[in-house]
Biopython code that builds the backbone (N, CA, C, O; Angstrom):
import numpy as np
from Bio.PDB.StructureBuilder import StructureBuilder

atoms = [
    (1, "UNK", "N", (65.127, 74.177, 86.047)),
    (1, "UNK", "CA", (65.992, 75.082, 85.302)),
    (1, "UNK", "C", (67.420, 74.537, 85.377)),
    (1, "UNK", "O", (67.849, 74.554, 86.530)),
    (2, "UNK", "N", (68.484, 73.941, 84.240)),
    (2, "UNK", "CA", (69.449, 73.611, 83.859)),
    (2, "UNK", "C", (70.740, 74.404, 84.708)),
    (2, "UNK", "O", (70.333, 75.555, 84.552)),
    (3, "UNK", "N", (71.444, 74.489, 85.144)),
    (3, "UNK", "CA", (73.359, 74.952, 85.665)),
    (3, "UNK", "C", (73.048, 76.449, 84.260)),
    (3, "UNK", "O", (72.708, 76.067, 83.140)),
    (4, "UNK", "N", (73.138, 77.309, 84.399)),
    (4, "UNK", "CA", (73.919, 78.431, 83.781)),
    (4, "UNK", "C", (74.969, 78.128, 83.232)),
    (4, "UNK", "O", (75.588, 77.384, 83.993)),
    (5, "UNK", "N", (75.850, 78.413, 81.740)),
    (5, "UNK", "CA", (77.451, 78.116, 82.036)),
    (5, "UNK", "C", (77.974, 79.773, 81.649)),
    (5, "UNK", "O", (79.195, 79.923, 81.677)),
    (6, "UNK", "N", (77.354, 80.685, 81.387)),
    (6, "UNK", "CA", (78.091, 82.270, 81.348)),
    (6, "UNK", "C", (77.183, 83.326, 82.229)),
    (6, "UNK", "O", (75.990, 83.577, 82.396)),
    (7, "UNK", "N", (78.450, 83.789, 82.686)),
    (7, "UNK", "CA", (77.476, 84.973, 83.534)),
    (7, "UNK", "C", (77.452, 85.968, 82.644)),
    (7, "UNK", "O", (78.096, 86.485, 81.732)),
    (8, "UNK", "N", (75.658, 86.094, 83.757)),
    (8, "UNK", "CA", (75.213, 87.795, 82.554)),
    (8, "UNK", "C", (75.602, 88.719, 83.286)),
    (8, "UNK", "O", (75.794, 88.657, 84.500)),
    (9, "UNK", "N", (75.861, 90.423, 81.968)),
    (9, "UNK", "CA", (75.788, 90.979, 81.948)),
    (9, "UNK", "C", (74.848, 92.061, 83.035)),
    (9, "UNK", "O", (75.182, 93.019, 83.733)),
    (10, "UNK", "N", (73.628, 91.423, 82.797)),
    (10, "UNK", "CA", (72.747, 92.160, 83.067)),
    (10, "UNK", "C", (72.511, 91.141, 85.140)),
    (10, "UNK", "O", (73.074, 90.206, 85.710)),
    (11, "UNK", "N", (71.709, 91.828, 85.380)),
    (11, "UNK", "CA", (71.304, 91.333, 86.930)),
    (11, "UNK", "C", (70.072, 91.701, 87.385)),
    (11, "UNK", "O", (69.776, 92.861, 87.098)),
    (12, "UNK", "N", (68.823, 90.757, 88.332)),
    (12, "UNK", "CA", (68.112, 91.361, 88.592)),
    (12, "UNK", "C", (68.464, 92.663, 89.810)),
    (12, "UNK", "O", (69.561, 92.921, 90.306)),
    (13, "UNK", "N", (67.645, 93.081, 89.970)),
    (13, "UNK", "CA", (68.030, 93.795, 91.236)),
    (13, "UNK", "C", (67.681, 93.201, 92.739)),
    (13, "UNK", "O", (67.072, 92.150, 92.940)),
    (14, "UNK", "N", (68.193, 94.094, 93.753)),
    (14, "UNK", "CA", (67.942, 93.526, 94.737)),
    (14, "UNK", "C", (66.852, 92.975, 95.444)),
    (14, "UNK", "O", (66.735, 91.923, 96.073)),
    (15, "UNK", "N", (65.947, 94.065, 95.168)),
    (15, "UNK", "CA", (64.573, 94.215, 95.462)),
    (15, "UNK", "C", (63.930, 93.138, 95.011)),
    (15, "UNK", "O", (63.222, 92.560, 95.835)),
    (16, "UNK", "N", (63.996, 92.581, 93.608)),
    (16, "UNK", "CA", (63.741, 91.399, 92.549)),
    (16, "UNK", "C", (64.640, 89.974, 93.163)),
    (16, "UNK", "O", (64.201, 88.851, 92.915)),
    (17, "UNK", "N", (65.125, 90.043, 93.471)),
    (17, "UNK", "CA", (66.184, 89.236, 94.198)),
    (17, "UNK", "C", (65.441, 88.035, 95.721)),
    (17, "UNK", "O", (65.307, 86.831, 95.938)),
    (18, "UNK", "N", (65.128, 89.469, 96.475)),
    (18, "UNK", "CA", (64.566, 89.120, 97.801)),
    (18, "UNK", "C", (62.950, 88.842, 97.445)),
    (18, "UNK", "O", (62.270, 88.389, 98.365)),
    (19, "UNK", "N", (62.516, 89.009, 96.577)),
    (19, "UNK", "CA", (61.281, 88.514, 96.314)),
    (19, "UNK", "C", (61.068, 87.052, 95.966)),
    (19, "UNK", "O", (60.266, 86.275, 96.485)),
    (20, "UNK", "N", (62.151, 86.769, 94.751)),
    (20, "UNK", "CA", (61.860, 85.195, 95.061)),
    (20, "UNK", "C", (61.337, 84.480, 95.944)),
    (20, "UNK", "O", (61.341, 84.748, 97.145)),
    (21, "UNK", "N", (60.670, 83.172, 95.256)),
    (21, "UNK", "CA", (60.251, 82.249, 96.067)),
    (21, "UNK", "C", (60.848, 80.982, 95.168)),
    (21, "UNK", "O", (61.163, 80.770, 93.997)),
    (22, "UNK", "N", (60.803, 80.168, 96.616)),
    (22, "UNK", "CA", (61.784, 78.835, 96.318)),
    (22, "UNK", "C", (63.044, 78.975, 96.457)),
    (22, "UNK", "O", (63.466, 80.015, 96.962)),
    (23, "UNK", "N", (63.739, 78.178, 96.131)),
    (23, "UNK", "CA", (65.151, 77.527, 96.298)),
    (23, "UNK", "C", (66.194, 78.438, 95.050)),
    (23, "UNK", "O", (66.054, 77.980, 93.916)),
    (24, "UNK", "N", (66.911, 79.308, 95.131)),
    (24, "UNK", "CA", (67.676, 79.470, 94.164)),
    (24, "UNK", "C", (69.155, 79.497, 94.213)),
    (24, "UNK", "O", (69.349, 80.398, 95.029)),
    (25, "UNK", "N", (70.006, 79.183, 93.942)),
    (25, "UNK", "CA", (71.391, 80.043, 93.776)),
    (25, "UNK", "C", (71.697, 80.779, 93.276)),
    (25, "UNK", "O", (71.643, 80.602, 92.059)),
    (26, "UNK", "N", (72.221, 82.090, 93.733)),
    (26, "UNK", "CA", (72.693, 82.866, 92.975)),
    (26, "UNK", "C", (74.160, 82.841, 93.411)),
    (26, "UNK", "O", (74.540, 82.644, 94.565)),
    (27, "UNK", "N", (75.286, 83.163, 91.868)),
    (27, "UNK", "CA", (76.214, 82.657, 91.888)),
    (27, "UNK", "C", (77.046, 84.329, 91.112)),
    (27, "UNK", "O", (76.553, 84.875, 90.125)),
    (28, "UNK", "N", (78.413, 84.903, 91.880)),
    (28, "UNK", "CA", (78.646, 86.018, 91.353)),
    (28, "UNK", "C", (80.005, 85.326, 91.070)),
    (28, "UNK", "O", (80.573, 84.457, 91.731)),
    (29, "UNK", "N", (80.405, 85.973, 89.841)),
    (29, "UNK", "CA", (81.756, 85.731, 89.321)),
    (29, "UNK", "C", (82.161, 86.763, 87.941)),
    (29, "UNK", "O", (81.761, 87.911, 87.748)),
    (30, "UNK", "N", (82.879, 86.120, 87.267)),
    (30, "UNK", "CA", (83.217, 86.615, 85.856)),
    (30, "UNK", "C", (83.605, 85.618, 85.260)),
    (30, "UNK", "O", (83.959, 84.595, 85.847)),
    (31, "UNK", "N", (83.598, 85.783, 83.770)),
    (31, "UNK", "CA", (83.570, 84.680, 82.834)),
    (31, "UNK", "C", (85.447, 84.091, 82.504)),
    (31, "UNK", "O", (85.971, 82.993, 82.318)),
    (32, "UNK", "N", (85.976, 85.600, 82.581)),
    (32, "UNK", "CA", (87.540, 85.277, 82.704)),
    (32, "UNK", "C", (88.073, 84.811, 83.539)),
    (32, "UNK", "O", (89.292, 84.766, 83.377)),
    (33, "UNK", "N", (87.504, 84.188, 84.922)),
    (33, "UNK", "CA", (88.018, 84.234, 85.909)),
    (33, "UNK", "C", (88.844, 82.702, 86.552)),
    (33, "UNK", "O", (87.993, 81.909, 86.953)),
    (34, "UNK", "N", (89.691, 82.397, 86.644)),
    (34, "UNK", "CA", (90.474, 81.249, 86.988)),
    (34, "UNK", "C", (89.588, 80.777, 87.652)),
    (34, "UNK", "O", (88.736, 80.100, 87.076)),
    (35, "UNK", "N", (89.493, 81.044, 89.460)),
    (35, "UNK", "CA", (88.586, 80.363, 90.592)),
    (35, "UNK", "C", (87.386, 80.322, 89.768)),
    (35, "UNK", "O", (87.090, 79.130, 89.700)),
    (36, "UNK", "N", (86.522, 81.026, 89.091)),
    (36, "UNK", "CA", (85.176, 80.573, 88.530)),
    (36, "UNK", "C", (85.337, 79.292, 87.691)),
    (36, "UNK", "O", (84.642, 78.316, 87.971)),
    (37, "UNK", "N", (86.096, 79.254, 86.819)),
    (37, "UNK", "CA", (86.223, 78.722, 85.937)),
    (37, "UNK", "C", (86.684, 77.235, 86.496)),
    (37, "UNK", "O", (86.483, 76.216, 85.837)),
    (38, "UNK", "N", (87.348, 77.235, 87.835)),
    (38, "UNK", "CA", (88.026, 76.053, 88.699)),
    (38, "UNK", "C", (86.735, 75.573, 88.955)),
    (38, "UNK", "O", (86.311, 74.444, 88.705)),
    (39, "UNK", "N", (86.160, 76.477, 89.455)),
    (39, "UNK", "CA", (84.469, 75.918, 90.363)),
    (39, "UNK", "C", (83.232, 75.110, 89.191)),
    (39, "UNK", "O", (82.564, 74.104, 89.433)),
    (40, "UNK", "N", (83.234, 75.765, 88.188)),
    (40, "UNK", "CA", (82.463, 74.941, 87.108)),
    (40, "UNK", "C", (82.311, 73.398, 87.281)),
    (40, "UNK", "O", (81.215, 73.025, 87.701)),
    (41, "UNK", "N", (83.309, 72.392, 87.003)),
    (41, "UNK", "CA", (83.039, 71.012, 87.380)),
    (41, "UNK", "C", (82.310, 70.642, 88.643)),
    (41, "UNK", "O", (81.483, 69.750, 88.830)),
    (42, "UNK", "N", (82.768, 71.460, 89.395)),
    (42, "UNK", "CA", (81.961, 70.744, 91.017)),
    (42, "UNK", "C", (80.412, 71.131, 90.668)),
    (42, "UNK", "O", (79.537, 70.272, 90.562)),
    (43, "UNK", "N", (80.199, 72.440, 90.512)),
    (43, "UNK", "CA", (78.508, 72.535, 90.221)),
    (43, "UNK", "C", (78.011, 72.255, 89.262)),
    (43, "UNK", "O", (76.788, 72.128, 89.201)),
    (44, "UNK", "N", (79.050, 72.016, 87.902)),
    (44, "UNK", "CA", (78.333, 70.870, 87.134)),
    (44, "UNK", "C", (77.596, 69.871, 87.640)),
    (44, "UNK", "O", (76.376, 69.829, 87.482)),
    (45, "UNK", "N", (78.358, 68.858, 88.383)),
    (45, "UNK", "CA", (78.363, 67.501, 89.198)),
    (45, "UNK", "C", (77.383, 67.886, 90.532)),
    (45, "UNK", "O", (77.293, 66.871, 91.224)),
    (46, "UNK", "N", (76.844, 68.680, 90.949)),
    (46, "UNK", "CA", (76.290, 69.163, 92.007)),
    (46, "UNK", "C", (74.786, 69.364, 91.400)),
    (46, "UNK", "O", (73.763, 68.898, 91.900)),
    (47, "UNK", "N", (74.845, 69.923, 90.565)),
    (47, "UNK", "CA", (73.628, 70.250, 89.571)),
    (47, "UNK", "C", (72.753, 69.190, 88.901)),
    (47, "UNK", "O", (71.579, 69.214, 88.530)),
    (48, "UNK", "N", (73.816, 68.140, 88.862)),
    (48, "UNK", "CA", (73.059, 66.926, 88.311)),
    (48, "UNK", "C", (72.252, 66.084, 89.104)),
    (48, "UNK", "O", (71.360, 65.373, 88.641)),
    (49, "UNK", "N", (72.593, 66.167, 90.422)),
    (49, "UNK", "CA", (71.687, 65.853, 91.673)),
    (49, "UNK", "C", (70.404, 66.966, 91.817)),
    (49, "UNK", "O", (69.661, 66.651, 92.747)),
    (50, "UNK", "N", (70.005, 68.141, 91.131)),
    (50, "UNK", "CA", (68.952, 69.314, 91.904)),
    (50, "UNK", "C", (68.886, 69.972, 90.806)),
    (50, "UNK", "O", (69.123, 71.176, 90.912)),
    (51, "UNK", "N", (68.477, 69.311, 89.096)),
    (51, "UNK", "CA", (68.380, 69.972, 88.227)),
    (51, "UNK", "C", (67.253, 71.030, 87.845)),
    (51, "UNK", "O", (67.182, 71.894, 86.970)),
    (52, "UNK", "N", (66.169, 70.493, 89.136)),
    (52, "UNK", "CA", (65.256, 72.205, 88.759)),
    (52, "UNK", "C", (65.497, 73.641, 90.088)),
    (52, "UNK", "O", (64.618, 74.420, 90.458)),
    (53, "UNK", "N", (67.050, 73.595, 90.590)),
    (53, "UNK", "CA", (67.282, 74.005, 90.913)),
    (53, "UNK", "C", (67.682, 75.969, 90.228)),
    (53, "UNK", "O", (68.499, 76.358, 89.393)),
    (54, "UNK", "N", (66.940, 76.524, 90.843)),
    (54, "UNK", "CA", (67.146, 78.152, 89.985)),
    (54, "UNK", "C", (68.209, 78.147, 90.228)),
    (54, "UNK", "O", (68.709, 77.619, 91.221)),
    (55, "UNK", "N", (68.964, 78.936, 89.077)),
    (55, "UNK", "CA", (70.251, 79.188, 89.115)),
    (55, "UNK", "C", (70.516, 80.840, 88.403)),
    (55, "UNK", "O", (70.290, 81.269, 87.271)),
    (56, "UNK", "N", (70.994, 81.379, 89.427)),
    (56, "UNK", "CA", (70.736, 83.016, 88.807)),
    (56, "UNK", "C", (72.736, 83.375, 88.594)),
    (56, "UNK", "O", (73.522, 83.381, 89.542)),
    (57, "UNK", "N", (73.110, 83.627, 87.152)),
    (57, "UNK", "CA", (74.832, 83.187, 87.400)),
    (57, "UNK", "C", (75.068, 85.102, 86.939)),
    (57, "UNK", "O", (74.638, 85.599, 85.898)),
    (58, "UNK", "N", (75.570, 85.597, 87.648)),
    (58, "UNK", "CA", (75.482, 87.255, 87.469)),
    (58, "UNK", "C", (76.875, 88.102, 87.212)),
    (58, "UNK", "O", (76.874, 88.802, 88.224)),
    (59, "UNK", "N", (77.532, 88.305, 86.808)),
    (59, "UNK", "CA", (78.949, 89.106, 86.696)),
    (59, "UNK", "C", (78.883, 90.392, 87.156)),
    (59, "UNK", "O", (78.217, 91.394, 86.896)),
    (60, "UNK", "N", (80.371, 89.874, 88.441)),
    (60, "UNK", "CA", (80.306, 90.726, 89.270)),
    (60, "UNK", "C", (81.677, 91.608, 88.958)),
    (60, "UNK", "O", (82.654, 91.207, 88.325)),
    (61, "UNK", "N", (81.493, 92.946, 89.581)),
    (61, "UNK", "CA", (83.149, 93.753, 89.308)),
    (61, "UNK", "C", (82.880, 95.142, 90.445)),
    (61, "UNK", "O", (82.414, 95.014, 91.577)),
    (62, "UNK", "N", (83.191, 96.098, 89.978)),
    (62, "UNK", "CA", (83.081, 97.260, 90.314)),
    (62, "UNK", "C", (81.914, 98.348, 90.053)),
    (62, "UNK", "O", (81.497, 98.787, 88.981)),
    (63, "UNK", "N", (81.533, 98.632, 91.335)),
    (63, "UNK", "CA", (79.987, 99.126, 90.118)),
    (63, "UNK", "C", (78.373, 98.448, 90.226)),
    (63, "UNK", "O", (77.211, 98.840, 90.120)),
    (64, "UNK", "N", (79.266, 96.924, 90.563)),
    (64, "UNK", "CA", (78.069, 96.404, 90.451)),
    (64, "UNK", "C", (76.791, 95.940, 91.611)),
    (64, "UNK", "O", (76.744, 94.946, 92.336)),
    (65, "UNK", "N", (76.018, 96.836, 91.488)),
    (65, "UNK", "CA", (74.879, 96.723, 92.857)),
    (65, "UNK", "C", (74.747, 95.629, 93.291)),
    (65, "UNK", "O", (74.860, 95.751, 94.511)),
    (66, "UNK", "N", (74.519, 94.290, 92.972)),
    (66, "UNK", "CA", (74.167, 93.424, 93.168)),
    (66, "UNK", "C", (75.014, 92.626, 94.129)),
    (66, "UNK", "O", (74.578, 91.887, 95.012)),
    (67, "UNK", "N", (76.184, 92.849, 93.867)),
    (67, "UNK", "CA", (77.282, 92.270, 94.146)),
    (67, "UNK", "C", (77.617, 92.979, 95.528)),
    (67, "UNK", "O", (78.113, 92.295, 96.423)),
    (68, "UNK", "N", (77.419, 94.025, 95.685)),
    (68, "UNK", "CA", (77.792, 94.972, 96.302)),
    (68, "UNK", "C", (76.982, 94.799, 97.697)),
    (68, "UNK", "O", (77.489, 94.631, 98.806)),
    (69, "UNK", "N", (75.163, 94.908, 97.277)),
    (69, "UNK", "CA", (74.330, 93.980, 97.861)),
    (69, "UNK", "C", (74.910, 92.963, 98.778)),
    (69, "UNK", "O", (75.175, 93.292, 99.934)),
    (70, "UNK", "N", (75.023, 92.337, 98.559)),
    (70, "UNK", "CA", (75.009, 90.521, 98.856)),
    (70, "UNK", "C", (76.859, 90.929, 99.791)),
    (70, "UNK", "O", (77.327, 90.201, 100.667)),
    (71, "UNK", "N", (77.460, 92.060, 99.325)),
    (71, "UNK", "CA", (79.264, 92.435, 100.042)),
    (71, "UNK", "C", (79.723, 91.228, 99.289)),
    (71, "UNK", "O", (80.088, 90.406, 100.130)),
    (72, "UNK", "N", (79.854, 90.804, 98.206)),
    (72, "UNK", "CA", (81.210, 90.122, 97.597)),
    (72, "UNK", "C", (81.893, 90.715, 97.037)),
    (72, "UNK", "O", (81.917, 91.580, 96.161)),
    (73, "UNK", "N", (82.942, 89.754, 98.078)),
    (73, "UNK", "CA", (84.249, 90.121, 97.849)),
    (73, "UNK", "C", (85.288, 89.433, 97.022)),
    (73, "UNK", "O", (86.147, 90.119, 96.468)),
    (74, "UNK", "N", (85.279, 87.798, 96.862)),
    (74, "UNK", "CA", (86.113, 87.018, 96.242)),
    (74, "UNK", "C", (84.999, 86.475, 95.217)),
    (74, "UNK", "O", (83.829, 86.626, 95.569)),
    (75, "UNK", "N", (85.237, 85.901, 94.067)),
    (75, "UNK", "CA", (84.470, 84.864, 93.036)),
    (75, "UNK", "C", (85.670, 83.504, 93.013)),
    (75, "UNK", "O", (86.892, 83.390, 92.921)),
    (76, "UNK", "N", (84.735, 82.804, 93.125)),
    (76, "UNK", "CA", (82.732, 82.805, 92.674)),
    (76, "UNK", "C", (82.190, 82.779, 94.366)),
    (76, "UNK", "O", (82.394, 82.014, 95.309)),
    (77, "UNK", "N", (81.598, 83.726, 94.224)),
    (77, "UNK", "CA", (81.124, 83.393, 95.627)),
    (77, "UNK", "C", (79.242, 82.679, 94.882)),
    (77, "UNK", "O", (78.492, 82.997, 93.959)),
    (78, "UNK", "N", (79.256, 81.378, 96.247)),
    (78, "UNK", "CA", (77.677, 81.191, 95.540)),
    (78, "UNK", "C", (76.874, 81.923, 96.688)),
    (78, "UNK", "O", (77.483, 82.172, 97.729)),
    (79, "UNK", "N", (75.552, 82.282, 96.567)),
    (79, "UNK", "CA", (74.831, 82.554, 97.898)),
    (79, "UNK", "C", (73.256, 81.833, 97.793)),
    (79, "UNK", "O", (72.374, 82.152, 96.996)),
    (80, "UNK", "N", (73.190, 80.745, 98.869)),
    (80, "UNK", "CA", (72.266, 79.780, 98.634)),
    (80, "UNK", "C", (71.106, 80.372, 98.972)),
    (80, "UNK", "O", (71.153, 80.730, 100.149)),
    (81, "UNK", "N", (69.970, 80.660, 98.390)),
    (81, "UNK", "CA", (68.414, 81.514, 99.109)),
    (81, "UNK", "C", (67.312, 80.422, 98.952)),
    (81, "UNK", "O", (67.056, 79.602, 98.071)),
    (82, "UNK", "N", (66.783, 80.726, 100.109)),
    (82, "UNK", "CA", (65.386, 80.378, 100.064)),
    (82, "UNK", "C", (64.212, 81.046, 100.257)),
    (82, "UNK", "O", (63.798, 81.096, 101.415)),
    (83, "UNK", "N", (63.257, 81.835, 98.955)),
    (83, "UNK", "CA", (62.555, 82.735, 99.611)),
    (83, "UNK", "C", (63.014, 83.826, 99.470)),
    (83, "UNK", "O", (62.398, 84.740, 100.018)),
    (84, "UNK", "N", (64.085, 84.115, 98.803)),
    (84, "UNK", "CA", (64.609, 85.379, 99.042)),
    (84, "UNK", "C", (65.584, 85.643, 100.006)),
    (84, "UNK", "O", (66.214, 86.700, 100.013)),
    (85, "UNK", "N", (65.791, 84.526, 101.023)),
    (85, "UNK", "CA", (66.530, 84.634, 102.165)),
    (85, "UNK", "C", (68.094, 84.116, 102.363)),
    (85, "UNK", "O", (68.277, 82.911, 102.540)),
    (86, "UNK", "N", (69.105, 84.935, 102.337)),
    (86, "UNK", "CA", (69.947, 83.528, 102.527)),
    (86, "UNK", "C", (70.250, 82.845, 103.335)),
    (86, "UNK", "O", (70.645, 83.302, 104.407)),
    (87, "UNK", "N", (70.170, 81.507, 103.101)),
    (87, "UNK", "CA", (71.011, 80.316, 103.870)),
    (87, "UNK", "C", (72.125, 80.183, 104.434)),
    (87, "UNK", "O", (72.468, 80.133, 105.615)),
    (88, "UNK", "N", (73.028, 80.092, 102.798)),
    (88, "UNK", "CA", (74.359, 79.619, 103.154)),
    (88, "UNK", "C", (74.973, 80.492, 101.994)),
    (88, "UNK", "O", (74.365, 81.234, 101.223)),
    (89, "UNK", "N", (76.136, 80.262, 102.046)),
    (89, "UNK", "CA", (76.953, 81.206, 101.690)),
    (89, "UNK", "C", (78.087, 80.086, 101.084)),
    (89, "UNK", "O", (78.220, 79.023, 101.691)),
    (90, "UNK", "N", (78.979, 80.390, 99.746)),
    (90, "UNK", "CA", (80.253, 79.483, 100.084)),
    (90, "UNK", "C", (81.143, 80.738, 98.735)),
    (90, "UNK", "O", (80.755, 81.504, 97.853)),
    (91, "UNK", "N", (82.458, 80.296, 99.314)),
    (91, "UNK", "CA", (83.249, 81.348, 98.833)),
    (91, "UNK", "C", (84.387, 80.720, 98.467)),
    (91, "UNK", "O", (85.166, 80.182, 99.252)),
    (92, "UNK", "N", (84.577, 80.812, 96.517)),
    (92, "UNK", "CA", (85.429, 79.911, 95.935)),
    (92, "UNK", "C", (85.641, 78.081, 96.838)),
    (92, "UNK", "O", (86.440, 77.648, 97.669)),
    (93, "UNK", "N", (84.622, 77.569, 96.201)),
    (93, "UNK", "CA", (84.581, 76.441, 96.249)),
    (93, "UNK", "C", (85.297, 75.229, 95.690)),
    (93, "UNK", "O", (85.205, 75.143, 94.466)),
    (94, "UNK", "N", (85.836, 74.482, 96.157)),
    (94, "UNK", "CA", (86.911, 73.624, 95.802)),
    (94, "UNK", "C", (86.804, 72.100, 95.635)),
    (94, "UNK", "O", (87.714, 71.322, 95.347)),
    (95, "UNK", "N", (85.082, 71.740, 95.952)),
    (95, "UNK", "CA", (84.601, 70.571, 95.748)),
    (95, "UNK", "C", (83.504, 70.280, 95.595)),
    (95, "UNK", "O", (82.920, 71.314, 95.917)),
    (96, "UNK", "N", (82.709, 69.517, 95.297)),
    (96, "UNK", "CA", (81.727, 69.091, 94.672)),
    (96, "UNK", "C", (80.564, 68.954, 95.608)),
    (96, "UNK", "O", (79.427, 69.330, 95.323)),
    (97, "UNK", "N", (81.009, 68.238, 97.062)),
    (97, "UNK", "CA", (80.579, 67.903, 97.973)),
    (97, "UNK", "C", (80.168, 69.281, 98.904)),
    (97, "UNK", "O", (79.114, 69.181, 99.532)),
    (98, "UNK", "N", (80.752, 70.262, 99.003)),
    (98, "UNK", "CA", (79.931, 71.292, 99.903)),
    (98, "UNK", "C", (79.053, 71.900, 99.235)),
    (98, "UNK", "O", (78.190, 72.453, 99.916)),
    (99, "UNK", "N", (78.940, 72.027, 97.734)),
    (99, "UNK", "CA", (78.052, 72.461, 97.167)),
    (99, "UNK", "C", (76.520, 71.348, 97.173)),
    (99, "UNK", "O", (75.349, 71.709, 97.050)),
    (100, "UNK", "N", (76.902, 70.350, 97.307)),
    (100, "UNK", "CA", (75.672, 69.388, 97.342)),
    (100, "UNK", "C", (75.291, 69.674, 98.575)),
    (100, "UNK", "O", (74.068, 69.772, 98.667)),
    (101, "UNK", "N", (76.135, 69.921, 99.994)),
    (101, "UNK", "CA", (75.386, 70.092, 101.247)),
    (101, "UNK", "C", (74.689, 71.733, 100.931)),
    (101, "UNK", "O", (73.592, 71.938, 101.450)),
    (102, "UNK", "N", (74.997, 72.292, 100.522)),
    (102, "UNK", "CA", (74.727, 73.851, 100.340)),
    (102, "UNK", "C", (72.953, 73.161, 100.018)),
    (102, "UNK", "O", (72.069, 72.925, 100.841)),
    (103, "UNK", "N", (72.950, 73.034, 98.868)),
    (103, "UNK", "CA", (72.046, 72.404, 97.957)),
    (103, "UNK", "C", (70.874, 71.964, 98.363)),
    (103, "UNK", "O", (69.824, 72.444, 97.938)),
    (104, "UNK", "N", (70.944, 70.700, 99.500)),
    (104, "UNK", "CA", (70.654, 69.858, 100.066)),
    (104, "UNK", "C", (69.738, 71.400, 101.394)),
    (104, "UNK", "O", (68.538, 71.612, 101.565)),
    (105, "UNK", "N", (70.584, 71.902, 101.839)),
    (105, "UNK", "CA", (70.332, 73.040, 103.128)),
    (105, "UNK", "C", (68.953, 73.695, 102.935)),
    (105, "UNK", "O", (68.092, 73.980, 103.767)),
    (106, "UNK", "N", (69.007, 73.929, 100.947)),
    (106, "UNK", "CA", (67.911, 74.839, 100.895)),
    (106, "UNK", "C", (66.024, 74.159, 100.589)),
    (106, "UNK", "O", (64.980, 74.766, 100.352)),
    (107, "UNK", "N", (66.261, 73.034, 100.709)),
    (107, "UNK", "CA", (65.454, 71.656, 100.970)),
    (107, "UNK", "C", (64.440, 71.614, 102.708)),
    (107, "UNK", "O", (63.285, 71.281, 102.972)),
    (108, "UNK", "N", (65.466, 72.072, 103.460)),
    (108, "UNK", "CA", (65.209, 71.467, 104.633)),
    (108, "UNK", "C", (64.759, 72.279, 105.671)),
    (108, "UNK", "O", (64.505, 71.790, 106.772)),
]
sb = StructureBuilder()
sb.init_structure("model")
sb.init_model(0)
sb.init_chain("A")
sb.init_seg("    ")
for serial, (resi, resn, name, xyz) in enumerate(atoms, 1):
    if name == "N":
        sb.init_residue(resn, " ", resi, " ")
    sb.init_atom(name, np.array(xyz, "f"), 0.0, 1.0, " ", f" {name:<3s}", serial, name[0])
structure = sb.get_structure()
């Protein structure tokens, strides 16, 4: 499954969330958002290394369960799962390279 480039609207839920299986990212932000919009190139470039990597890209605000779920607080926050479980965590990301170790984490 390809990098996302707009977050949806819509979200699974939590319950739907922790069920997964395999490797996914899920990634909370907004589409207006400076830091999201900063973070795009690195997981472009991150993505091209782990392209059947799930990528779940969700818009987050006020309100929103999911988000609320998971306690984010800043965007883009990513949250790395495996299984439903999370790994790792990274919060407004600023390079290319911790997202590949993120990446790499849910592998091993």
């Amino acid at each position: 499954m390809p990098m996302l480039t707009h977050y949806s609207d819509t979200s699974p839920t939590r319950e739907e969330v922790d069920a997964l299986k395999g490797a996914v990212l899920l990634e909370f932000g907004t589409n207006w958002c400076g830091h999201c919009q900063a973070a795009q190139p690195y997981l472009a470039e991150a993505f091209d290394e782990h392209p059947g990597l799930h990528h779940i890209k969700v818009e987050d605000g006020p309100g929103r369960k999911l988000g609320r779920s998971f306690r984010v607080k800043l965007w883009p926050t990513l949250i790395f799962l495996r299984d439903g479980q999370e790994v790792e965590r990274l919060v407004r990301p600023t390079d290319t390279e911790s997202i590949r170790r993120a990446m790499l984490g849910l592998y091993s």
